[in-house]
C-alpha positions as CSV (number, residue, x, y, z in Angstrom):
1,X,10.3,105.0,10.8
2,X,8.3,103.2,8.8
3,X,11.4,101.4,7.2
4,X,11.9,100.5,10.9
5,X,8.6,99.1,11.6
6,X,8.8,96.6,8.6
7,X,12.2,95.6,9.2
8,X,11.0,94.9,12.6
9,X,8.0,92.9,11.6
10,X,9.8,90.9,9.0
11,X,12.4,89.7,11.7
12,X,9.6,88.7,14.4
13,X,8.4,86.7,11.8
14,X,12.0,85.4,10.9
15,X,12.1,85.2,14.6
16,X,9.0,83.1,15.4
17,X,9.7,80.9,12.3
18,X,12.6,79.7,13.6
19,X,11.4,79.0,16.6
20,X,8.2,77.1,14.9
21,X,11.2,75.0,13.0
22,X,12.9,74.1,15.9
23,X,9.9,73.1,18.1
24,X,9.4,70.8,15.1
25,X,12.9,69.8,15.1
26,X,12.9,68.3,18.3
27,X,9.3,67.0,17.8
28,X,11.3,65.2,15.0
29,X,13.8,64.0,16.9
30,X,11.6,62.9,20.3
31,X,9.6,60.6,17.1
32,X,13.0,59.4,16.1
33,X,14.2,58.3,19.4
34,X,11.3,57.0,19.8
35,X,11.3,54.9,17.2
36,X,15.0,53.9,18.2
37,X,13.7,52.7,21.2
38,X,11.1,50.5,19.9
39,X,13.3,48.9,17.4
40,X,16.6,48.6,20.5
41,X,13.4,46.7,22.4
42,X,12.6,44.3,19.7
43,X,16.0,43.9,18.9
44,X,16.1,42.7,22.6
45,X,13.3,40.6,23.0
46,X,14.5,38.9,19.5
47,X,18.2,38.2,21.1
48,X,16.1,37.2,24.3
49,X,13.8,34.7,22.5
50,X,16.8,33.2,20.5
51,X,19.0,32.7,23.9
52,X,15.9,30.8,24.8
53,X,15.6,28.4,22.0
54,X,19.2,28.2,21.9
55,X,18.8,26.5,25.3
56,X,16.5,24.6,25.0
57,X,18.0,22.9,21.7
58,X,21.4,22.6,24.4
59,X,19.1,21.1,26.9
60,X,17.8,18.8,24.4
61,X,21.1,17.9,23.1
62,X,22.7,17.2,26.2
63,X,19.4,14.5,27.4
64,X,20.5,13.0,24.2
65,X,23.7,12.0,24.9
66,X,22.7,11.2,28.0
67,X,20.3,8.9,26.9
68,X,23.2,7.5,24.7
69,X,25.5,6.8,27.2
70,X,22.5,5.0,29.2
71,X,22.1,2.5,26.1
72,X,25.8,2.2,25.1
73,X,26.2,1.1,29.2
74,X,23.1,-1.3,28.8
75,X,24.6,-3.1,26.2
76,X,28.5,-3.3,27.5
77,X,26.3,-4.8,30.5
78,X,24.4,-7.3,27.9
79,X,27.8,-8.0,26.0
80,X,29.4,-8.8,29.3
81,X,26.9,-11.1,30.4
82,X,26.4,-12.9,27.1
83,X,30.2,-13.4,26.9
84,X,30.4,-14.6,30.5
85,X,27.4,-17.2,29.2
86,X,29.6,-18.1,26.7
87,X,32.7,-18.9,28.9
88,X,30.4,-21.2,31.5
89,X,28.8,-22.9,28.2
90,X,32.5,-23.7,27.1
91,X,33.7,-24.6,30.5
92,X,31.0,-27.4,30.6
């Protein structure tokens, strides 16, 4: 009986470890996903931020060229004028 009463104890207490090691286990794990979350968030806001600037370079790229086109017209304009002086100077 009292062979009994040991074994007994010694497995509660094999009993209520485990159960002490697993609540920690999924403490673990609720920390790790955690964590997981934080760094899928930043990793989100980082891809956000660089869509952003990526953007704004296209946006700035694109008035550029714009603005090219605007001066490269302006001076087809100015050449075409200058030439049509030229022709009314040489038909005098």
């Amino acid at each position: 009986m009292i062979l009994y009463s040991k074994v007994v104890t010694i497995r509660d207490k094999q009993l209520q470890e485990n159960k002490m090691l697993e609540g920690e286990w999924v403490e673990e794990q609720k920390k790790l996903d955690l964590l997981m979350e934080i760094e899928r968030l930043k990793g989100l806001k980082v891809s956000e931020e660089r869509e952003v600037v990526r953007q704004h370079a296209q946006r700035k790229g694109a008035l550029v060229i714009i603005d090219q086109i605007q001066e490269r017209e302006k001076e087809r304009i100015r050449q075409r004028e200058l030439l049509a002086k030229e022709q009314e100077q040489m038909a005098r």
